[in-house]
VOVEXMAR-999095 format. One record per residue: x, y, z of N, C-alpha, C in turn; residue in one letter. Coordinates in pm, whole numbers, padded with zeros to 5 digits, always signed. Each point is the difference from the previous one (the first is absolute). Last residue first. Layout:
! residues N
XYZXYZXYZA
...
! end
This chain:
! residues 121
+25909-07607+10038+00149-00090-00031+00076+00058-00024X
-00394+00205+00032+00037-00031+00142+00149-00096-00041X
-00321+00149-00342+00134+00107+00048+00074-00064+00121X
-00301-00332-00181+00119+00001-00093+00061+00149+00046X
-00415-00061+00199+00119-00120+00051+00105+00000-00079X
-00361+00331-00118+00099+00009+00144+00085-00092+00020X
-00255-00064-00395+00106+00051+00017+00094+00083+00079X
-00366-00365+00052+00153-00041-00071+00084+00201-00018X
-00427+00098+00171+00028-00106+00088+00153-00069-00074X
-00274+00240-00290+00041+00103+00131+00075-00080+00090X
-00201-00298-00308+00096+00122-00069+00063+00089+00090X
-00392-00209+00176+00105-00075-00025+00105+00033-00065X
-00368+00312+00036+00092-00044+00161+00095-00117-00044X
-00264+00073-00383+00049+00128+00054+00108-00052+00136X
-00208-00386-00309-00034+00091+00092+00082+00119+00009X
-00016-00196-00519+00014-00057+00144-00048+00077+00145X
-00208-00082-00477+00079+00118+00047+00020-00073+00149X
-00183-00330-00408-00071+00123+00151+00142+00033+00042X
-00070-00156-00501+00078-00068+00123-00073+00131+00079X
-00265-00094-00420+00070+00038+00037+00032-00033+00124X
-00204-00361-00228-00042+00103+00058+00143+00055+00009X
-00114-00248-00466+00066-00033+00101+00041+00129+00122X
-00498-00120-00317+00167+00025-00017+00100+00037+00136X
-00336-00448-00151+00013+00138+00073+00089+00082-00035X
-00085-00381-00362-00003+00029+00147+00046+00145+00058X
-00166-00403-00420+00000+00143+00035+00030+00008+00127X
+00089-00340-00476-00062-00007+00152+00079+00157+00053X
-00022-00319-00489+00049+00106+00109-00073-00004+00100X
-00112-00312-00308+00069+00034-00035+00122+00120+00074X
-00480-00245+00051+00076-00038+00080+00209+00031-00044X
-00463+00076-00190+00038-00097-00054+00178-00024+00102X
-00336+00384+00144-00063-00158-00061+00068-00076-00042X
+00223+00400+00023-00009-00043+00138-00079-00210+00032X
+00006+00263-00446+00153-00016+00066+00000-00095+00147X
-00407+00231-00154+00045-00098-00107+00112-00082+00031X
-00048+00423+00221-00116-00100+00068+00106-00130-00072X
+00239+00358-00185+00008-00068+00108-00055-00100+00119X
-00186+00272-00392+00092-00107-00023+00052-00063+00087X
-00309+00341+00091-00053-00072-00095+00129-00140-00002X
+00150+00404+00177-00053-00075+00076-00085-00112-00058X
+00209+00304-00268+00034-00109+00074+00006-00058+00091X
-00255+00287-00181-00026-00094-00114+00149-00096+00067X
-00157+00388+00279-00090-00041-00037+00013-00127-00111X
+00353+00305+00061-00001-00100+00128-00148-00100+00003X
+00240+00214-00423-00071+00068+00045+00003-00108+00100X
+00392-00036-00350-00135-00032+00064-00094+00085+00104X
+00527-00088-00185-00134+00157-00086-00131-00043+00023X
+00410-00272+00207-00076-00076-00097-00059+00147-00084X
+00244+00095+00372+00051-00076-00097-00025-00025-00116X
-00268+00203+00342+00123+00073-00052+00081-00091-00127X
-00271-00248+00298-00101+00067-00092+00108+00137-00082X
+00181-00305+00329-00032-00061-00105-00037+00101-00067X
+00074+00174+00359+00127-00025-00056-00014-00039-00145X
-00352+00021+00324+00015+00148-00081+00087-00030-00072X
-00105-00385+00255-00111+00015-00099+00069+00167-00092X
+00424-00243+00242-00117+00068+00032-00101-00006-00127X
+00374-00350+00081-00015+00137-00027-00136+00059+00021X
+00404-00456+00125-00110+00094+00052-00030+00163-00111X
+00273-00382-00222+00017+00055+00147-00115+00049+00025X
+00012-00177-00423+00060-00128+00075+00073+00060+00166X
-00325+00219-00389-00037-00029+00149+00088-00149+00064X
-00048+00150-00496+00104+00120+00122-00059-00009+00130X
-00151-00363-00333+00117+00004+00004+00104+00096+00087X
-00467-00017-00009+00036-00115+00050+00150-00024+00007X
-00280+00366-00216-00003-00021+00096+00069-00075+00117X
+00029-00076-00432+00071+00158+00034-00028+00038+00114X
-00302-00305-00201+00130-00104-00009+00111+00123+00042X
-00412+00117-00009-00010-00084+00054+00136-00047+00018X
-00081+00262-00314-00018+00074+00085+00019-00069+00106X
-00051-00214-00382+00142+00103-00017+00033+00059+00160X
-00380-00437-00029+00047+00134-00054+00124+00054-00033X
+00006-00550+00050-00038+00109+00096-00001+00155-00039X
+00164-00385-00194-00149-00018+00023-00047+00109+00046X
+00475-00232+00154-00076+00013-00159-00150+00033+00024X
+00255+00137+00414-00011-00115-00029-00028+00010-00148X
+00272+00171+00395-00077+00102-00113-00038-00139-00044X
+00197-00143+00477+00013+00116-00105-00081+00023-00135X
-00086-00048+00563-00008-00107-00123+00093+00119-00129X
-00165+00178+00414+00027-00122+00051+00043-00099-00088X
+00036+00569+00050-00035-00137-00047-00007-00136+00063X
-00146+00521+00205+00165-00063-00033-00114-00125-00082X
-00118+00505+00206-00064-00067-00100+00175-00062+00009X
-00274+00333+00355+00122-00046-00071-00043-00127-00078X
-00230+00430+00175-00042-00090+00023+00123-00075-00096X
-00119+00463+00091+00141-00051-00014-00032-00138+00052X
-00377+00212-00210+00141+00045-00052+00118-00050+00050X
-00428-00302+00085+00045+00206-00003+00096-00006-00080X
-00337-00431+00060+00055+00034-00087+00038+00150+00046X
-00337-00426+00098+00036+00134+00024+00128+00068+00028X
-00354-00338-00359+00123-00007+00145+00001+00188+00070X
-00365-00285-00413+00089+00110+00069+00049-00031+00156X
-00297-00209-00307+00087-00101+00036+00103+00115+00077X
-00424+00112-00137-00023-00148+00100+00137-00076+00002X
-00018+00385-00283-00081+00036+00131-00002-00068+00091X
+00229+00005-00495+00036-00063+00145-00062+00010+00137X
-00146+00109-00551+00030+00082+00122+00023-00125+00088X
+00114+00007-00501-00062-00034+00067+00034+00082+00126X
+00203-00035-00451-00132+00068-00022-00084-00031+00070X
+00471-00087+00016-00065-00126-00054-00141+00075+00008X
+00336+00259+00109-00011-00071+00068-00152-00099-00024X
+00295+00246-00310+00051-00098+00088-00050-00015+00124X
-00229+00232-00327+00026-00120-00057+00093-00059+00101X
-00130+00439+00119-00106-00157-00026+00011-00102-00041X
+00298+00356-00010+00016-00023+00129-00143-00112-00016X
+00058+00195-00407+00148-00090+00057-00020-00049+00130X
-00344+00286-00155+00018-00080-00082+00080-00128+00055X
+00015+00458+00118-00079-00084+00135-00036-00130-00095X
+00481+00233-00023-00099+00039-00049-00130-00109+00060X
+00522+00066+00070-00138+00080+00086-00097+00002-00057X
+00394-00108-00272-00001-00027+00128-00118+00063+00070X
-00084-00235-00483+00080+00164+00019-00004+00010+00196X
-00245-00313-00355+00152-00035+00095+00046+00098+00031X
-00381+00107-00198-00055-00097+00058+00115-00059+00089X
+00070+00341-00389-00038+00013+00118-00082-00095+00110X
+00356-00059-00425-00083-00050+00083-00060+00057+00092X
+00367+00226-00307-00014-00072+00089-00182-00096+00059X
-00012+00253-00471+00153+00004+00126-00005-00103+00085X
-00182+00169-00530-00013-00103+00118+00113+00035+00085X
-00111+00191-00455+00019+00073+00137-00049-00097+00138X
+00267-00134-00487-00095+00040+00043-00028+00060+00147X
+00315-00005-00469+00003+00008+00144-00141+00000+00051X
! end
């Protein structure tokens, strides 16, 4: 038996792992701007070629999901997928949009207003 284990280099969270996927480069000049509930959908499906990460990306974004949603998903730190998602974004693979505004509370008096007219009947 030898005392080899797991790989700490693939081991989820490790800063090893998180460098290697994002290609051991900083996006500075290509960085988007990217929150948490910044919604992430596909435009294309998973293609050959394409990371693990990349391609998982691509595949659970055939609805709108959030940057947090993803990053939950995936055991990613928001920092390394944001990294990916540039990449993503670059190769025109997904595409990002607003997240969708909460509905405005209707007026007060108008409410007040229908539901006098509905006692009055």
């Amino acid at each position: 038996m030898n005392g080899a284990g797991p790989d700490p280099a693939t081991a989820p969270g490790s800063p090893d792992r998180l460098y290697i996927l994002t290609g051991a480069q900083d996006h500075a000049e290509q960085r988007t701007e990217l929150d948490l509930v910044t919604l992430i959908v596909s435009r294309t499906e998973s293609e050959a070629g394409l990371q693990p990460e990349h391609a998982a990306i691509v595949r659970m974004c055939h609805y709108p999901l959030s940057v947090a949603e993803i990053s939950a998903y995936l055991e990613l730190p928001v920092s390394t997928l944001t990294q990916l998602l540039t990449d993503l974004l670059t190769g025109r693979q997904v595409e990002a949009r607003p997240p969708v505004p909460a509905a405005a509370l209707p007026d007060v008096r108008l409410l007040e207003a229908v539901m006098n007219g509905l006692q009055k009947l």
